[in-house]
One Martini backbone bead per residue (centre of mass of N, CA, C, O) as a GRO file, in nm:
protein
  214
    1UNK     BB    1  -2.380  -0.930  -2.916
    2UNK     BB    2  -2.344  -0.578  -2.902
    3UNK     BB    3  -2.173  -0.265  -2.856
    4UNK     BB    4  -2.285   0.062  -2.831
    5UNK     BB    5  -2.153   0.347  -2.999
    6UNK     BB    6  -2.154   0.698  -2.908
    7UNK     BB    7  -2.042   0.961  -3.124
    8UNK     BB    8  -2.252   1.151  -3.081
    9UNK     BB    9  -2.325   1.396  -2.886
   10UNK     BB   10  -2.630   1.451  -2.890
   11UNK     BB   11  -2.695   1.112  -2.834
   12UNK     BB   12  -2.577   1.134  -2.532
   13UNK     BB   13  -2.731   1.341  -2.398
   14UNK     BB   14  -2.999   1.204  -2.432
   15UNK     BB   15  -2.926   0.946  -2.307
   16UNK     BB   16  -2.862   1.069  -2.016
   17UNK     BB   17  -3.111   1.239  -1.952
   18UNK     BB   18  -3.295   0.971  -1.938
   19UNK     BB   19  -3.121   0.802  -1.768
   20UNK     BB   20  -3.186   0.999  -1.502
   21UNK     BB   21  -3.460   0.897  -1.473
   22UNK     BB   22  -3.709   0.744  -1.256
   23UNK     BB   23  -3.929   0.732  -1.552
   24UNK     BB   24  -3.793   0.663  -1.839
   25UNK     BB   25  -4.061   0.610  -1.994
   26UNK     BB   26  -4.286   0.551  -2.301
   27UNK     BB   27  -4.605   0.591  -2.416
   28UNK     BB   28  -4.804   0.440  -2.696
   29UNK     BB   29  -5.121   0.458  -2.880
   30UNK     BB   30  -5.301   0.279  -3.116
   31UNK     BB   31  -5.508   0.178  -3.415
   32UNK     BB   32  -5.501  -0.148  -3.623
   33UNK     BB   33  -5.538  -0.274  -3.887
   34UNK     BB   34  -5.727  -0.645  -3.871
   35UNK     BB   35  -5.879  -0.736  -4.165
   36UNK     BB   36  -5.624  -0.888  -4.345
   37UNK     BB   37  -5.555  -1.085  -4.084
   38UNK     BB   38  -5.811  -1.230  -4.001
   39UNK     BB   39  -5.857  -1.368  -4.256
   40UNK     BB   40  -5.574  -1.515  -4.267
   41UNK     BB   41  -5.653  -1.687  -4.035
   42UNK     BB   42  -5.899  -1.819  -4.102
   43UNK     BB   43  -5.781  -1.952  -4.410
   44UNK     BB   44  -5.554  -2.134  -4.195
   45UNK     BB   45  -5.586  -2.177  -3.914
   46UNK     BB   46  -5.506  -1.966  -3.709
   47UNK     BB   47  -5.362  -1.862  -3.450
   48UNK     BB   48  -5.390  -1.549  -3.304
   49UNK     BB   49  -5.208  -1.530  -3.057
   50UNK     BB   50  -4.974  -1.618  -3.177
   51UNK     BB   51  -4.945  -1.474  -3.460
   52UNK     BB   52  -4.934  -1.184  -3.286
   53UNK     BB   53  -4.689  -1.208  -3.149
   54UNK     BB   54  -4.497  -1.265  -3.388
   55UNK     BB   55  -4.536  -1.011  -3.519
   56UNK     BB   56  -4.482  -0.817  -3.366
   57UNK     BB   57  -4.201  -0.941  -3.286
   58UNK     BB   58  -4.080  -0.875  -3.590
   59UNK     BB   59  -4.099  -0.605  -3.586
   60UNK     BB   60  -3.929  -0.506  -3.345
   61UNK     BB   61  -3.663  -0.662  -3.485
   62UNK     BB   62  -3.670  -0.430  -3.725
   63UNK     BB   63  -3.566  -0.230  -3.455
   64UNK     BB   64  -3.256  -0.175  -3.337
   65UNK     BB   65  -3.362  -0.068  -3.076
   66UNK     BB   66  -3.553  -0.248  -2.940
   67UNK     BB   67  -3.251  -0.414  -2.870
   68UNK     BB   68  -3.180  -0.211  -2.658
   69UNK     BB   69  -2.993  -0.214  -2.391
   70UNK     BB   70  -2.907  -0.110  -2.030
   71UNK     BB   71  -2.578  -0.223  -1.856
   72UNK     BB   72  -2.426  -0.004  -1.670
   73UNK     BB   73  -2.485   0.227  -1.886
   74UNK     BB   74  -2.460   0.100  -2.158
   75UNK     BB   75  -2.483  -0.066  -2.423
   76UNK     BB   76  -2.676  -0.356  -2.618
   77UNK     BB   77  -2.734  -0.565  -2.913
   78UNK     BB   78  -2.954  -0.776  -2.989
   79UNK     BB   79  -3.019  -0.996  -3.285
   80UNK     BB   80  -3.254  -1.087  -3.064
   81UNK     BB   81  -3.592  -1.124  -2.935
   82UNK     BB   82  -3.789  -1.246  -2.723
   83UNK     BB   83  -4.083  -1.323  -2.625
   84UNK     BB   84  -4.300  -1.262  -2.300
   85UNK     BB   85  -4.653  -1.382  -2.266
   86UNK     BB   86  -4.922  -1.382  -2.144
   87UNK     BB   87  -5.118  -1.677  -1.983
   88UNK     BB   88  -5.324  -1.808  -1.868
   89UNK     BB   89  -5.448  -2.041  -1.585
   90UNK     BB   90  -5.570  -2.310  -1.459
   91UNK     BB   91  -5.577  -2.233  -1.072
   92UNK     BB   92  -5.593  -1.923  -1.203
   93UNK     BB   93  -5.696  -1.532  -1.234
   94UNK     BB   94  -5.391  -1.535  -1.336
   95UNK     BB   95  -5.092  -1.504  -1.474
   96UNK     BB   96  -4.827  -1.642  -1.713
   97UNK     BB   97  -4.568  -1.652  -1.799
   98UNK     BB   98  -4.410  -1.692  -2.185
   99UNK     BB   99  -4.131  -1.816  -2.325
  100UNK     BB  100  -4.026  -1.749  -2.656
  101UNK     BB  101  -3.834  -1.848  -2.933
  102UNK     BB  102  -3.769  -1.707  -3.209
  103UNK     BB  103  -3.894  -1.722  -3.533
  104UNK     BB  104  -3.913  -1.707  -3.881
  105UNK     BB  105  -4.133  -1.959  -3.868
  106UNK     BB  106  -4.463  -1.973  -3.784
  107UNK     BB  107  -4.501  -2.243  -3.727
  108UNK     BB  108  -4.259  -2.316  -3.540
  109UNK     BB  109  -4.369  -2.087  -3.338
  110UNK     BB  110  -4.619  -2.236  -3.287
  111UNK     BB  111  -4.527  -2.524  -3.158
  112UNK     BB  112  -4.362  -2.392  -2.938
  113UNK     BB  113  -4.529  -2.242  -2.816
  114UNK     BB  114  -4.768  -2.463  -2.725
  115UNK     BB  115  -4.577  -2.582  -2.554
  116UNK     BB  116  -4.522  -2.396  -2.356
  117UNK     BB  117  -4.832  -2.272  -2.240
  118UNK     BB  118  -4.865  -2.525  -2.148
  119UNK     BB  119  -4.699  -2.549  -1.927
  120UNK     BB  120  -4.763  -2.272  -1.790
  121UNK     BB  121  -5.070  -2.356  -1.736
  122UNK     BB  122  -4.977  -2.558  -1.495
  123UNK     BB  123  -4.668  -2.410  -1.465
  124UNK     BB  124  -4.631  -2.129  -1.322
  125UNK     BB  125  -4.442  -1.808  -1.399
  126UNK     BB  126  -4.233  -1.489  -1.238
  127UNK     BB  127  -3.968  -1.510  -1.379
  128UNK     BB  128  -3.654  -1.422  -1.460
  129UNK     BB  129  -3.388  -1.459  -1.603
  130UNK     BB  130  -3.076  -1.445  -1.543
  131UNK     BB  131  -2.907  -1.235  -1.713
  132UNK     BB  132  -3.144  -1.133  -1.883
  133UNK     BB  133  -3.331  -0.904  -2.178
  134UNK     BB  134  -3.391  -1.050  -2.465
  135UNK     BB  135  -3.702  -0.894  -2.435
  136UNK     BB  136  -4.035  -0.914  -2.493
  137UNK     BB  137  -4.328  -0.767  -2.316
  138UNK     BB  138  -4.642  -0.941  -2.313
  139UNK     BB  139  -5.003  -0.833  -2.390
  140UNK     BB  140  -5.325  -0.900  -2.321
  141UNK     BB  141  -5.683  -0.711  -2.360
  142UNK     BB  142  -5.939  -0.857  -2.486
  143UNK     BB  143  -6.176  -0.668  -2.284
  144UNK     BB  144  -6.056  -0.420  -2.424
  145UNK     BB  145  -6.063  -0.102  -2.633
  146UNK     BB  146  -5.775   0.112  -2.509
  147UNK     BB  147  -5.635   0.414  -2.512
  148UNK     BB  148  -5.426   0.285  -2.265
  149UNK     BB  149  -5.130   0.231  -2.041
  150UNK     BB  150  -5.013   0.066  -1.745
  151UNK     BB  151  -4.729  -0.037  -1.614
  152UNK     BB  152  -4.568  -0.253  -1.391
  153UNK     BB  153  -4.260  -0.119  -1.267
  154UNK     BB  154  -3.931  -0.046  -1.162
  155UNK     BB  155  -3.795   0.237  -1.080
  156UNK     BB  156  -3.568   0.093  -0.896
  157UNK     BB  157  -3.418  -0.015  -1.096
  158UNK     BB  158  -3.476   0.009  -1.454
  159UNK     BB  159  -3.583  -0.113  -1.752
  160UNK     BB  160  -3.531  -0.185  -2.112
  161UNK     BB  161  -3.775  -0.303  -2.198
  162UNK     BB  162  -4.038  -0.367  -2.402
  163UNK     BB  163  -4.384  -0.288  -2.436
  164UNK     BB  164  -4.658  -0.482  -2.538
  165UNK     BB  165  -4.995  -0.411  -2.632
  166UNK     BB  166  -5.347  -0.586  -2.683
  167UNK     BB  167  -5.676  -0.541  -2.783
  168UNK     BB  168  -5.975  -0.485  -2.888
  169UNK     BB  169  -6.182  -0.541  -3.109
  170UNK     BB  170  -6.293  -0.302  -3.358
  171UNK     BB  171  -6.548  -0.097  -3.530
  172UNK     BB  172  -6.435   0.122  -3.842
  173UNK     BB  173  -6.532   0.191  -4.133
  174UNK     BB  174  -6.528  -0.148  -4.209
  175UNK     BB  175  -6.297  -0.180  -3.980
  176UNK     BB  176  -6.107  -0.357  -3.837
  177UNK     BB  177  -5.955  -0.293  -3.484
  178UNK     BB  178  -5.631  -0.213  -3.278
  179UNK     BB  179  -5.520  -0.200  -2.980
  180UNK     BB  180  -5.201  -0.041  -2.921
  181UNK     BB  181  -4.911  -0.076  -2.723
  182UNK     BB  182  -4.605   0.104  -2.681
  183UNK     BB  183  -4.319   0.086  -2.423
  184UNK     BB  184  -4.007   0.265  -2.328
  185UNK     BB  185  -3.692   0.348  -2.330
  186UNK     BB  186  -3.592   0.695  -2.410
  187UNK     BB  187  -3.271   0.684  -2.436
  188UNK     BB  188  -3.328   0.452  -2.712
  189UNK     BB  189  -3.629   0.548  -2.759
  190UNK     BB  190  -3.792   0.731  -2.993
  191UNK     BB  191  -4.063   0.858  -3.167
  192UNK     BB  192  -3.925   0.748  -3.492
  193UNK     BB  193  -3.941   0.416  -3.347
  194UNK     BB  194  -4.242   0.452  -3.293
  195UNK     BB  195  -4.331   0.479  -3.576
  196UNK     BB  196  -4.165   0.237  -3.702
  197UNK     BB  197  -4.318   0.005  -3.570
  198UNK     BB  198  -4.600   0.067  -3.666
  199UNK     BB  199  -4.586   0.071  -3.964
  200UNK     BB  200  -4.507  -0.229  -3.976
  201UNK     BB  201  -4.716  -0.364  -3.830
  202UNK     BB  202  -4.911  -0.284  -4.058
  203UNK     BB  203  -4.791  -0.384  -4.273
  204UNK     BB  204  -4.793  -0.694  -4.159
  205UNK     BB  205  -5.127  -0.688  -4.160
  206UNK     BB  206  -5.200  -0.601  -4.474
  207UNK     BB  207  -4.952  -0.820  -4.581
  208UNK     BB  208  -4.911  -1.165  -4.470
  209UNK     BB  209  -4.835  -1.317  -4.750
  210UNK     BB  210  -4.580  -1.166  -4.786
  211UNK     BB  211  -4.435  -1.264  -4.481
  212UNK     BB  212  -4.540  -1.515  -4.464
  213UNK     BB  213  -4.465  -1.877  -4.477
  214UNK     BB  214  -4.635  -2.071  -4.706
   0.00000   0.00000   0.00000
């Protein structure tokens, strides 16, 4: 982890502009082509929503305003991020965080989620680990095809974490498409970061064999 330190002028002043508002997040939703992603998970018999978890979380650690966090007023940059994302639970139909560290081998990343979201669909769990924030806070609504959404959190003190979630599938002009939504702290993340995240999902949707380590 290290310091970021804004040197433009006009980038301190962006940057305090949306940290003194009541709810400085931003959200964007749009739709992504995973036609030959899903292709290639049945052709591999890989999990979907590991998958799904890794790639999204690959995507945004490949964006370094993501990993950017506000502490004290302060901005610190994590070398990695890692995801944070809801699963089922046994004994009720309400969810429960399961957080994975990231791993760069989609295998090993699968094997330790499996490990993880067994224990949390058991032992359910809605905490926080203390004085951590290098998460990416992530959300599956396989049940809506959504244009939009909002999420729950704290307007003070309010969080840097980003958002993200993915809805069902549906059919496009002969293509699987997938609604995509992701929510950001904006004095951090600007429009052309989330352009930039956006674009990276698409390429790793559309080539996984090339980037997922077989």
């Amino acid at each position: 982890m290290k310091k970021v330190v804004f040197d433009d002028p006009h980038r301190k002043k962006h940057f305090a502009f949306f940290n003194h508002m009541n709810h400085p997040h931003f959200s964007i939703t749009a739709q992504v082509e995973v036609t030959l992603l899903l292709d290639f998970i049945r052709t591999n018999q890989l999990p979907l929503t590991y998958s799904l978890v890794y790639l999204l979380s690959d995507a945004a650690n490949s964006v370094k305003e993501f990993r950017w966090r506000i502490r004290n007023n302060e901005v610190v940059e994590h070398e990695v991020a890692h995801p944070s994302f809801t699963v089922p639970t046994e004994n009720t139909d309400v969810f429960s965080f399961c957080t994975v560290d990231f791993r760069n081998n989609l295998q090993d990343f699968i094997v330790e989620a499996h490990k993880v979201k067994t224990e949390m669909m058991k032992s359910p769990s809605m905490e926080d680990e203390p004085e951590r924030d290098d998460f990416f806070f992530m959300s599956a609504i396989p049940w809506i095809s959504f244009t939009s959404i909002q999420h729950a959190m704290h307007f003070h003190p309010h969080d840097s974490v980003p958002r993200i979630s993915w809805g069902k599938f549906f059919e496009q002009e002969n293509k699987t498409m997938m609604p995509l939504s992701v929510q950001a702290h904006h004095a951090l993340v600007d429009g052309r970061h989330m352009g930039m995240y956006f674009e990276k999902v698409q390429e790793l949707f559309l080539y996984p064999k090339k980037y997922l380590d077989f």
